[in-house]
C-alpha positions in Angstrom: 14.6 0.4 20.7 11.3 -1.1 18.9 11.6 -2.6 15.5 8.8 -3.0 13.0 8.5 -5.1 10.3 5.7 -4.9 7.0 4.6 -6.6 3.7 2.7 -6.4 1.1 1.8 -7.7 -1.7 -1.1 -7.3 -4.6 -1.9 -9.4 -7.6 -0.7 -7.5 -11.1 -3.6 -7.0 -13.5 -4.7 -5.6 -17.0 -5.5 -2.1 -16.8 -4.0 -0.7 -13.9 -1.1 1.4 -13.2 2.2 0.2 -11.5 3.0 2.0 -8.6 6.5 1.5 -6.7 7.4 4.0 -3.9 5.4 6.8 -5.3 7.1 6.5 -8.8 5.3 5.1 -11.7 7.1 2.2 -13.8 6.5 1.5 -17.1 4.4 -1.4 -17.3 1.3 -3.0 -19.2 0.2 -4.6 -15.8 -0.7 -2.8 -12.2 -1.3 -3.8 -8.5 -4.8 -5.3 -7.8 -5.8 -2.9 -5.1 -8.6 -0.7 -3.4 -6.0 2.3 -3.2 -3.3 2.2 -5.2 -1.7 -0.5 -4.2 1.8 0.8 -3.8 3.5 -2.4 -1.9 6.9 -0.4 -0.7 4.5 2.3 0.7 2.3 0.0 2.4 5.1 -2.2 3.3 7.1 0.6 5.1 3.7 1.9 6.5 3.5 -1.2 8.4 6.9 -1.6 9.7 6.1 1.9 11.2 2.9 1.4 12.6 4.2 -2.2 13.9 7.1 -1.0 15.8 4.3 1.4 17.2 2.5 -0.6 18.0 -0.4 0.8 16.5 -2.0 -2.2 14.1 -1.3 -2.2 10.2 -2.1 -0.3 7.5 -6.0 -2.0 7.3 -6.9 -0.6 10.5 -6.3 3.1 9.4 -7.2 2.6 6.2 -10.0 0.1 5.8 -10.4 -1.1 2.3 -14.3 -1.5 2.9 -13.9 2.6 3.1 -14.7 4.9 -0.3 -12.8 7.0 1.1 -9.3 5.3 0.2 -10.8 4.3 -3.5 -7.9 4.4 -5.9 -6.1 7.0 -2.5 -2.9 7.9 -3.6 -0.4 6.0 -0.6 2.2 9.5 -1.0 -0.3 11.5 0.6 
C-alpha cells in the first residue's frame, strides 16, 4: 500500500476568483496563483503524485511555464 499526502495554500487577493474543488464560491477575494489556484485540486494532486512517487504538482506544472497561466486545475 503507498500513501500520499499534499497541501496547498495561496494568499486571497482583490480581483480574483475563488476556486474550491472546481466549484466557484461566492467571494469578493481569490487565490493568488499562476493557475488557478484551486488548493483542494492541487492538494489532492499532490497526495497522488506523492504516493507515486512522482514529485509534486511544480514539477509537472512549472509556474515559470505560460502554458499553465490562469490553467484551469479540472482539466
Amino acid at each position: 500500500m503507498r500513501i500520499g499526502t499534499g497541501w496547498d495554500l495561496h494568499r486571497l487577493v482583490s480581483a480574483r476568483t475563488l476556486i474550491l474543488g472546481g466549484v466557484v464560491i461566492p467571494s469578493d477575494k481569490g487565490e493568488a496563483a499562476h493557475s488557478d489556484g484551486d488548493v483542494l485540486v492541487h492538494a489532492i494532486i499532490d497526495a497522488l503524485l506523492g504516493s507515486l512517487a512522482k514529485g509534486d504538482i511544480g514539477s509537472h506544472f512549472p509556474d515559470t511555464d505560460p502554458a499553465y497561466k490562469d490553467a484551469d486545475s479540472m482539466q
